[in-house]
C-alpha positions as CSV (number, residue, x, y, z in Angstrom):
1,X,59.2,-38.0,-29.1
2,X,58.4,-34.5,-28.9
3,X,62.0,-32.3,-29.8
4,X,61.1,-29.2,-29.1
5,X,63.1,-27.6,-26.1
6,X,61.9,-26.1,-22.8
7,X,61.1,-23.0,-22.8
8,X,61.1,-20.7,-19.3
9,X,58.6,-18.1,-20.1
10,X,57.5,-15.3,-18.0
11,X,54.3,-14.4,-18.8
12,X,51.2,-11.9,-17.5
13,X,48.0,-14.0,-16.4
14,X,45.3,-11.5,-17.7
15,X,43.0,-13.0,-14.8
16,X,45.1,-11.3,-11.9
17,X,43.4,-8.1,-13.6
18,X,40.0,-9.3,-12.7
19,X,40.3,-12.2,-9.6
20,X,44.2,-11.1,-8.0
21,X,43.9,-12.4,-4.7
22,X,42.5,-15.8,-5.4
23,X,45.2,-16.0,-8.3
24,X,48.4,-14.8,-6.6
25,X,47.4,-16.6,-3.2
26,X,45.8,-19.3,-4.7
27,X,46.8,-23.1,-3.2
28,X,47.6,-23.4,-6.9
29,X,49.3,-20.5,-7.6
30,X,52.9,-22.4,-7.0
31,X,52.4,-24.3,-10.3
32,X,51.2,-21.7,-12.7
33,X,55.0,-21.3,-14.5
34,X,54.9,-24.5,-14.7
35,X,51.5,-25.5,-16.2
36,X,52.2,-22.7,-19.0
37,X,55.9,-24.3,-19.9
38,X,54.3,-27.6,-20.0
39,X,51.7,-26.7,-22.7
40,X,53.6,-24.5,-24.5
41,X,55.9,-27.4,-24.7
42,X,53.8,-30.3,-25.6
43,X,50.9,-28.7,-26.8
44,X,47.7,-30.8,-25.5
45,X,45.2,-30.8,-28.0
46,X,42.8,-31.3,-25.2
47,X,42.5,-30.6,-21.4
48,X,40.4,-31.9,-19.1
49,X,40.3,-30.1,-15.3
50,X,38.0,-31.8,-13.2
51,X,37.5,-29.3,-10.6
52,X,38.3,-25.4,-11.6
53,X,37.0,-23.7,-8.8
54,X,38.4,-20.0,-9.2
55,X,40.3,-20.7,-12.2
56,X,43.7,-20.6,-11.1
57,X,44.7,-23.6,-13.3
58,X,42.8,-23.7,-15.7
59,X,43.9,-19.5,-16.5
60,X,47.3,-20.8,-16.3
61,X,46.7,-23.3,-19.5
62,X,44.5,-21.2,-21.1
63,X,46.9,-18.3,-20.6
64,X,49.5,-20.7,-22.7
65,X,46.7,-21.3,-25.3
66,X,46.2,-17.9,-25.8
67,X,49.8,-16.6,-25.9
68,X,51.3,-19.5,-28.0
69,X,48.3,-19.4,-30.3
70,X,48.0,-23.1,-29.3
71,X,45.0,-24.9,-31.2
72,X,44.0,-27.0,-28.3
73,X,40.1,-27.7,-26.8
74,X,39.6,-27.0,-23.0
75,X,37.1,-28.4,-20.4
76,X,36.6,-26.9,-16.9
77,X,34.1,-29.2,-15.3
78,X,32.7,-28.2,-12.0
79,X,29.2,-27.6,-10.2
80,X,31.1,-24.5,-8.4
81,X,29.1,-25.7,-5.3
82,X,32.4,-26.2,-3.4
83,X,33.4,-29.5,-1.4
84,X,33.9,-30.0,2.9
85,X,37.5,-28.0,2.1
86,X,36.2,-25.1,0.6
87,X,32.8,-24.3,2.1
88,X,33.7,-20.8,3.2
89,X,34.8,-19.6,-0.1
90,X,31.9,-20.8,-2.0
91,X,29.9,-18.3,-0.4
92,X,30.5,-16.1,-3.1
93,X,29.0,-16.5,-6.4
94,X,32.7,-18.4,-7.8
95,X,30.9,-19.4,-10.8
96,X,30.1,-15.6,-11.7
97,X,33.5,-14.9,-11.1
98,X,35.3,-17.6,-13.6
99,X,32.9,-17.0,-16.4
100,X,33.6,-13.4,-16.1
101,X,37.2,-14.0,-16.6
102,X,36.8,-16.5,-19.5
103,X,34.6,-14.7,-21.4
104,X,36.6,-11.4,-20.9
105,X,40.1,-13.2,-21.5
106,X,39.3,-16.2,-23.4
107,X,36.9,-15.9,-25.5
108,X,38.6,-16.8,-28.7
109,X,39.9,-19.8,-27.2
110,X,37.9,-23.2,-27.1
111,X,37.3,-22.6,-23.4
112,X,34.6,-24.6,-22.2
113,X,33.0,-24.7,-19.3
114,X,30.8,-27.9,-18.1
115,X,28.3,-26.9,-14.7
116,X,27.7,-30.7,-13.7
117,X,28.9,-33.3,-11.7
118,X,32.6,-35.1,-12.8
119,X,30.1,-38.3,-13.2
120,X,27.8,-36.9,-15.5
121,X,30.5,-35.1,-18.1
122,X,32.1,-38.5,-18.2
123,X,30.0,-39.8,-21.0
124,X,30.6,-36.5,-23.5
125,X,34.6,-38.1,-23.7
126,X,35.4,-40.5,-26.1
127,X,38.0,-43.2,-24.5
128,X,41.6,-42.5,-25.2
129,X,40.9,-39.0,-26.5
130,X,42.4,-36.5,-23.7
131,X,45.6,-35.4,-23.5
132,X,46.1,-33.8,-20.0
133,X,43.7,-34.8,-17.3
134,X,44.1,-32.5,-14.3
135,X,42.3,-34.3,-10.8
136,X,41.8,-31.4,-8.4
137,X,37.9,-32.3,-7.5
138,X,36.9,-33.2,-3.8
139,X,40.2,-34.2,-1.7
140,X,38.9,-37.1,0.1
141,X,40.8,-40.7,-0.3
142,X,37.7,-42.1,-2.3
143,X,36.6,-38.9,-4.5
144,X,40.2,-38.9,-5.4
145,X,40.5,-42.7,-6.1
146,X,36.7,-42.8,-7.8
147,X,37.8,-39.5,-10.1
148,X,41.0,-41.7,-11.4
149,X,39.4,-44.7,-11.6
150,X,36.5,-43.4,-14.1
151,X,38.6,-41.0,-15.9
152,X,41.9,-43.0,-16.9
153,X,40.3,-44.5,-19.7
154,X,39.8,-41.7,-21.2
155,X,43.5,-40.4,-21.2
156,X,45.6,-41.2,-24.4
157,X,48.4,-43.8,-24.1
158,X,51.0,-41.0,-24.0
159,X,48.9,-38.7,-22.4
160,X,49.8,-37.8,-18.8
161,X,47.6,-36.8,-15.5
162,X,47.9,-34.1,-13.1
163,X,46.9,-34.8,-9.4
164,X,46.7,-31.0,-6.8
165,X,46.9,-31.8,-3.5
166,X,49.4,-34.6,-3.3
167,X,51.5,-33.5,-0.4
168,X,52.1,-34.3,3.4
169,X,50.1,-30.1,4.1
170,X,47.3,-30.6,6.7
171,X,44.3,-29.0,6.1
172,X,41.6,-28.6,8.7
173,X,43.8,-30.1,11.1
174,X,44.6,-33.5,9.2
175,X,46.1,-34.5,5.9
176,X,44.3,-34.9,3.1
177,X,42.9,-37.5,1.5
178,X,44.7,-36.8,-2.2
179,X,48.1,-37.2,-0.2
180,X,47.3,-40.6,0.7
181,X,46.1,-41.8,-2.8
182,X,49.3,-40.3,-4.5
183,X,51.1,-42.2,-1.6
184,X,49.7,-45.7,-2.9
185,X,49.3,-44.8,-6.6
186,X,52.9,-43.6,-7.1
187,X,53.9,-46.8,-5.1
188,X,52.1,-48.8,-7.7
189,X,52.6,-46.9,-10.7
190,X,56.6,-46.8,-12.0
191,X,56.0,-43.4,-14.0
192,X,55.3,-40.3,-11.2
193,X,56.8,-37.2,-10.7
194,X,56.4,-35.1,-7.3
195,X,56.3,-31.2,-7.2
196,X,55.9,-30.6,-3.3
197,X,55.8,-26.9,-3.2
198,X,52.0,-25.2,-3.3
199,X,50.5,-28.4,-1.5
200,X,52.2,-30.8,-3.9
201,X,51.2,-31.7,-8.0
202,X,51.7,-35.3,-9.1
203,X,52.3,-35.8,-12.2
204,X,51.3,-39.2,-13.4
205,X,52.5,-41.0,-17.1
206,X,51.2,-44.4,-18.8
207,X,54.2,-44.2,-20.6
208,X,57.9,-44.7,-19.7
209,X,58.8,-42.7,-23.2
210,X,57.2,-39.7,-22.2
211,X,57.9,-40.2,-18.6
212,X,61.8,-39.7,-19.7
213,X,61.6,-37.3,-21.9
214,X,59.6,-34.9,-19.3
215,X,62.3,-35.4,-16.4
216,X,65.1,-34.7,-19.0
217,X,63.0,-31.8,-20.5
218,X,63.4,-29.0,-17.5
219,X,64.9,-27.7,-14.0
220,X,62.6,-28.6,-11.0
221,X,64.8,-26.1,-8.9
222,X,63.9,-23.5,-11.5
223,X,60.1,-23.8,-10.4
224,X,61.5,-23.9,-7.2
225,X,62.7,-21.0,-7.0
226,X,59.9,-19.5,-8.5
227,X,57.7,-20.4,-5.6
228,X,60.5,-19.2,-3.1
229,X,60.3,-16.1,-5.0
230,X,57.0,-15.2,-4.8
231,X,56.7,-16.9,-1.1
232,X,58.6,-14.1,-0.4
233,X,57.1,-11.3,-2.4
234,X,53.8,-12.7,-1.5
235,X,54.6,-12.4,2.9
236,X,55.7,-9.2,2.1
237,X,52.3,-8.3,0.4
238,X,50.8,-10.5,3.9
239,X,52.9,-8.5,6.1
240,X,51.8,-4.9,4.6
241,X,48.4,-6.4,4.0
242,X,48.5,-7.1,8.0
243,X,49.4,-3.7,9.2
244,X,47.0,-2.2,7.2
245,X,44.7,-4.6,8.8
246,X,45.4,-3.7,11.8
247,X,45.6,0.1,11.2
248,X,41.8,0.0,9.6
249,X,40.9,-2.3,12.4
250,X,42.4,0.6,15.0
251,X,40.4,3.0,12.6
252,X,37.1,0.6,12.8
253,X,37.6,0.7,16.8
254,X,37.5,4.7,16.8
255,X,34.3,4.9,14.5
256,X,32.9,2.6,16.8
257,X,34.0,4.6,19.7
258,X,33.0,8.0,18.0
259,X,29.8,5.7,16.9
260,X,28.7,5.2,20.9
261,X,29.5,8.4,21.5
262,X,27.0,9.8,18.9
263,X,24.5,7.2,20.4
264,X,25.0,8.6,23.8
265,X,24.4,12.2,22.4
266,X,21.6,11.1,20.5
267,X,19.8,9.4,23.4
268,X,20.6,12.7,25.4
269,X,18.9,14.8,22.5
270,X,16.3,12.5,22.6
271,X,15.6,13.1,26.3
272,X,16.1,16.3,25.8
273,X,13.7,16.5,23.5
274,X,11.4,14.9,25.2
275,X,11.5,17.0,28.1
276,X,11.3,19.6,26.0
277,X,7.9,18.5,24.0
278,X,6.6,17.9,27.5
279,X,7.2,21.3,28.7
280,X,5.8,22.4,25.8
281,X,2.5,20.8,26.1
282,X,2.6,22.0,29.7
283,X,2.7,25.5,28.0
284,X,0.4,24.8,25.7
285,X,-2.2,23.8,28.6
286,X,-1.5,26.7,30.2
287,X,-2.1,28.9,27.3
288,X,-5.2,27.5,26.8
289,X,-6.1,27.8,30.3
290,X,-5.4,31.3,30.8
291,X,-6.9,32.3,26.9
292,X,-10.5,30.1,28.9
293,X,-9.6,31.7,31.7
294,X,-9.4,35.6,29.9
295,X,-12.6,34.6,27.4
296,X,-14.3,33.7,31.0
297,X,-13.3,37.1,32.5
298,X,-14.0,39.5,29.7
299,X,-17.7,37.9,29.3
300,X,-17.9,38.4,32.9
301,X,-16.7,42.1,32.5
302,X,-19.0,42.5,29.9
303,X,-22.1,41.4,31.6
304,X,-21.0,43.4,34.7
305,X,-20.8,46.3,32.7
306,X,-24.8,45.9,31.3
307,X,-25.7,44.8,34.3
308,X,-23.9,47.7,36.2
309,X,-24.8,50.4,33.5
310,X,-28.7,49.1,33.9
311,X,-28.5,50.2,37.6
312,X,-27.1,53.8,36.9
313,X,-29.9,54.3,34.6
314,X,-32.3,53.0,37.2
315,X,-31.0,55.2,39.8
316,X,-31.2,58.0,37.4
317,X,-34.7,57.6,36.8
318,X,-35.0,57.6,40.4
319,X,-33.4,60.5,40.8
320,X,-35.3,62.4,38.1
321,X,-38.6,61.1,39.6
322,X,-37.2,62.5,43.1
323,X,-36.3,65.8,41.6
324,X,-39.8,66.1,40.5
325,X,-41.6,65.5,43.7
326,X,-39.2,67.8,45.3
327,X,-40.0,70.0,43.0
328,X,-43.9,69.3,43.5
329,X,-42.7,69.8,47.6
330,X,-42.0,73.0,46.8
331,X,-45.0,74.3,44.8
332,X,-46.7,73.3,47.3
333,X,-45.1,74.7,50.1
334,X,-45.1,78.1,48.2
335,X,-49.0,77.6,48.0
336,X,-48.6,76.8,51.4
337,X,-47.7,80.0,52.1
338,X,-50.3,82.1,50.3
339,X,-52.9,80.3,52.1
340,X,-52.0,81.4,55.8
341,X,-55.6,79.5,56.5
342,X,-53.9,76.2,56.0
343,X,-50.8,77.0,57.8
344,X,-51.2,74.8,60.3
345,X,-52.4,71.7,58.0
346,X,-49.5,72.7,55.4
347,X,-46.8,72.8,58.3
348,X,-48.3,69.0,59.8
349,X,-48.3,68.1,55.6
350,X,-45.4,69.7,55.1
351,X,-43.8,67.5,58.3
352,X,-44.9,64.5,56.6
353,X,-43.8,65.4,53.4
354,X,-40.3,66.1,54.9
355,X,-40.5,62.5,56.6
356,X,-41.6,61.4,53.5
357,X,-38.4,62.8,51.4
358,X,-36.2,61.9,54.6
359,X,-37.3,58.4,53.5
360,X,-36.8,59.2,50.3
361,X,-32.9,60.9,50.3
362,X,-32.3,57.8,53.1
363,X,-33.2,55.3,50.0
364,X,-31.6,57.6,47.5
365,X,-28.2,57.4,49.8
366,X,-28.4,53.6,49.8
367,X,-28.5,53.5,45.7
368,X,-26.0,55.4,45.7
369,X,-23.6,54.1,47.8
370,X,-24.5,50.2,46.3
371,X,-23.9,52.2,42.8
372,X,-20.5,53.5,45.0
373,X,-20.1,49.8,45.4
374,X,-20.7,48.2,42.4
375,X,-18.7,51.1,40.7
376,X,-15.9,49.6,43.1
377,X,-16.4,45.9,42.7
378,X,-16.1,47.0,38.6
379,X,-12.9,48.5,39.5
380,X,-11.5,45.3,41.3
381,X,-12.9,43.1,38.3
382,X,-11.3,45.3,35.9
383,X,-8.0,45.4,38.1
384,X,-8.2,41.6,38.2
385,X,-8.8,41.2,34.5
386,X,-5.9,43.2,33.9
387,X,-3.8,41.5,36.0
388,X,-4.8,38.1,33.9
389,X,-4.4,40.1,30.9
390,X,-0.6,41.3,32.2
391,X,0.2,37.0,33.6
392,X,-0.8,35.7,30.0
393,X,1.1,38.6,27.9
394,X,4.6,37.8,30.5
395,X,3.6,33.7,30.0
396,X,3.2,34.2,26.1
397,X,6.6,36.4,26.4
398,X,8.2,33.3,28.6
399,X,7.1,31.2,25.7
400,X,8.4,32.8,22.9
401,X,12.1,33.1,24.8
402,X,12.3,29.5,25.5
403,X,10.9,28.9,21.8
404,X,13.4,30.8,20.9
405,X,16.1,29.3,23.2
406,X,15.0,25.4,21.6
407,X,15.2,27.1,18.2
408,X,18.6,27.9,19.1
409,X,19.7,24.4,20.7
410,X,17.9,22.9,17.6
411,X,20.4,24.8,15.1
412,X,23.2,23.8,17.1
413,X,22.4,19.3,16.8
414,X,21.3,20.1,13.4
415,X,24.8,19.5,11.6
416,X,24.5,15.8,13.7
417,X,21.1,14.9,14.2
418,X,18.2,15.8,11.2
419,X,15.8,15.1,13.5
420,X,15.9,18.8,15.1
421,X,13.8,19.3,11.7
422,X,11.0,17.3,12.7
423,X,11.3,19.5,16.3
424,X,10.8,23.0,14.7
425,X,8.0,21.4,12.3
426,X,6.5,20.1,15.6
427,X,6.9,23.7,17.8
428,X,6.0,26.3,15.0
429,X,2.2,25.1,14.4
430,X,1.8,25.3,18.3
431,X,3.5,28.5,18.6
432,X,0.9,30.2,15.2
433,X,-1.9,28.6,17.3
434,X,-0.9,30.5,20.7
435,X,-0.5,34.0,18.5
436,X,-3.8,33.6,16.6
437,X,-5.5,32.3,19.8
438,X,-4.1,35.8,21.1
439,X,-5.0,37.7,17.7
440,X,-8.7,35.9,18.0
441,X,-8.8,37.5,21.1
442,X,-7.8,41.4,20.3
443,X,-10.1,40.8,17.4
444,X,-13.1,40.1,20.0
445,X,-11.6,43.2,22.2
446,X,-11.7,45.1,19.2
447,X,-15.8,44.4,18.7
448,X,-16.9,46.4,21.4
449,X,-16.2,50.1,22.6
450,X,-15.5,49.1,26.0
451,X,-12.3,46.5,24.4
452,X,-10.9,49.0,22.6
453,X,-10.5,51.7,25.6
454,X,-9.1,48.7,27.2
455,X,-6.6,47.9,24.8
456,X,-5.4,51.3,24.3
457,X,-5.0,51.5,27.7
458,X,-3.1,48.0,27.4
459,X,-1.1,49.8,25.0
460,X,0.0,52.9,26.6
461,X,0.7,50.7,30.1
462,X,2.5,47.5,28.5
463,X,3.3,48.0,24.4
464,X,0.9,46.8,21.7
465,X,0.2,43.4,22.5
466,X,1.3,41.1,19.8
């Protein structure tokens, strides 16, 4: 019979550091005082847990091991695949989790961990050879039943068994399956003892010696209280944990709100923008229209010009070659009057001559006045062109204001929206086209005589045109 007293320690699980919610809150947390008295006070050379899940247990023995400087072997056998009653928690990688505690915390310890099925570590125990075996697999009736039935062999003859799960609790709506094995295996077996705090722990001896001793050994209300304790400390943590909740989930609902707002000025910037690149390409066309349009106007201008400047020269000749017969006319009339013989002749000659240069001022009238006209219908080209020129300098002007009002609107949604970047990168090659289309064409202005005297004079009327 083991002597030693009970001792009520109040220890510091080192795996609330690294795993504190699924410690504190854990269905097993209620028995974690307990599980450390009871191995510091009979000091298991070995433990068996069938079923470790986060840990909460088997910390709680190892945690005792460690403290106590307890020489003692410890399984953890689990596939950490989860069961029907913990399918939602396995989502996480629990394995990860547990060895990251064992190896951090219990390293020096013999803390073993098994990844297989509860059937296929039973073979690697030798009958008779564990000390505590702790049953906290699958909670159905049968896995519970099966678990007991394979593994009681292999529990010493004053060893003892732990059973999680044992009490009335429903879970999922109806009780569970470990409640009603304990029901018929404490019926049948004369050495149980019932914690029902924390879902309930059985606690199941072969023997009636240590059966007495344990029941003698300690204060149930003790652990009791302990759980009412931290039941309390623990709704207090639920009940701040809850408001907070509920203020981030306020706070979640106005970053959603601010979110759709954000949407609904981003689709309006889009639109926006939209419009805008459409109006821009509408510009675009137009400038290119109205730089076709001027290219079309000046070579017109400039073929009017040869074409008009080849008809003053003609008319010039014309008038040279008129001077000179007039001329002629009047040697001869001076002859004419030497020779008072041929008077008569001269004067009838002289008549026809005079017909002759009648014809001949009559035709030199009607060049004249189609040069008066084509001088005039230069004029009204020229008027026209400049007048193009004046619509395509106040459209390029337009342009540049309302690029320069989008440059504007851009720098404002720039803090919120990035995309205004991709805007100006879109609108600044268009806009360098448009001024070296319009630098292409001073250049070709600039190649001949008659473009320059036009530009000047575009100058001194309108400013230098940029």
């Amino acid at each position: 019979m083991n002597m030693t007293k009970w001792i009520y320690h109040s220890p510091k699980f080192e795996s609330d550091e690294y795993n504190y919610e699924m410690m504190r809150f854990s269905p097993w947390s209620g028995h974690r005082y307990f599980a450390y008295d009871y191995t510091a006070y009979k000091k298991p050379a070995k433990i068996v847990e069938l079923g470790s899940y986060y840990g909460c247990s088997a910390f709680s023995f190892l945690q005792a091991l460690k403290d106590l400087n307890i020489d003692s072997e410890f399984y953890a056998i689990d596939t950490w695949e989860g069961d029907s009653f913990t399918t939602v928690d396995y989502t996480e990688k629990i394995y990860d989790k547990y060895k990251i505690i064992n190896d951090s915390c219990f390293s020096a310890q013999k803390a073993n961990m098994l990844r297989m099925t509860f059937d296929e570590a039973v073979s690697k125990f030798e009958d008779k050879s564990i000390d505590l075996l702790h049953i906290d697999g699958s909670h159905t009736y049968e896995d519970v039943k099966h678990d007991y039935l394979t593994w009681r062999s292999k529990v010493k003859e004053n060893g003892v068994i732990f059973f999680h799960d044992i009490s009335d609790d429903e879970v999922h709506g109806e009780k569970m399956g470990s409640h009603l094995f304990w029901q018929e295996l404490s019926s049948e077996m004369p050495y149980t003892y019932s914690f029902p705090y924390s879902f309930g722990l059985g606690v199941l001896f072969n023997r009636k010696e240590e059966y007495e001793e344990f029941i003698s050994a300690f204060d149930i209300e003790r652990y009791q209280k302990y759980v009412n304790h931290f039941d309390v400390e623990n709704k207090d943590v639920i009940r701040k944990n809850y408001f907070e909740q509920r203020s981030m989930n306020e706070h979640i609902k106005s970053l959603v709100s601010q979110l759709d707002i954000s949407r609904e000025h981003l689709d309006t910037y889009k639109r926006d923008t939209a419009e805008k690149n459409e109006y821009i390409q509408t510009l675009e066309v137009r400038v290119e229209t109205l730089t076709e349009d001027c290219k079309k106007a000046f070579e017109e201008s400039k073929n009017a010009s040869s074409a008009y400047e080849k008809d003053i020269l003609d008319l010039k000749k014309g008038l040279a070659e008129k001077e000179g017969y007039i001329g002629e006319l009047k040697g001869n009339i001076e002859l004419c009057l030497k020779d008072t013989k041929s008077k008569d002749k001269y004067i009838g000659d002289l008549e026809a001559y005079n017909k002759e240069l009648k014809g001949y001022i009559e035709e030199y009238e009607n060049s004249a006045k189609k040069y008066e006209e084509a001088i005039a219908e230069y004029k009204d080209n020229i008027q026209k062109y400049n007048e193009t020129i004046h619509n395509y300098t106040e459209t390029v002007k337009g342009k540049d204001a309302y690029i320069e009002e989008l440059r504007s609107d851009v720098n404002k949604l720039n803090d919120s929206f990035e995309e205004a970047v991709l805007y100006i990168k879109v609108i600044e090659p268009a806009l360098n086209n448009s001024n070296k289309e319009l630098a292409d064409l001073k250049q070709r202005l600039n190649e001949s005589a008659w473009g320059r005297r036009f530009l000047k004079k575009m100058e001194r009327e309108n400013g230098n045109i940029k």
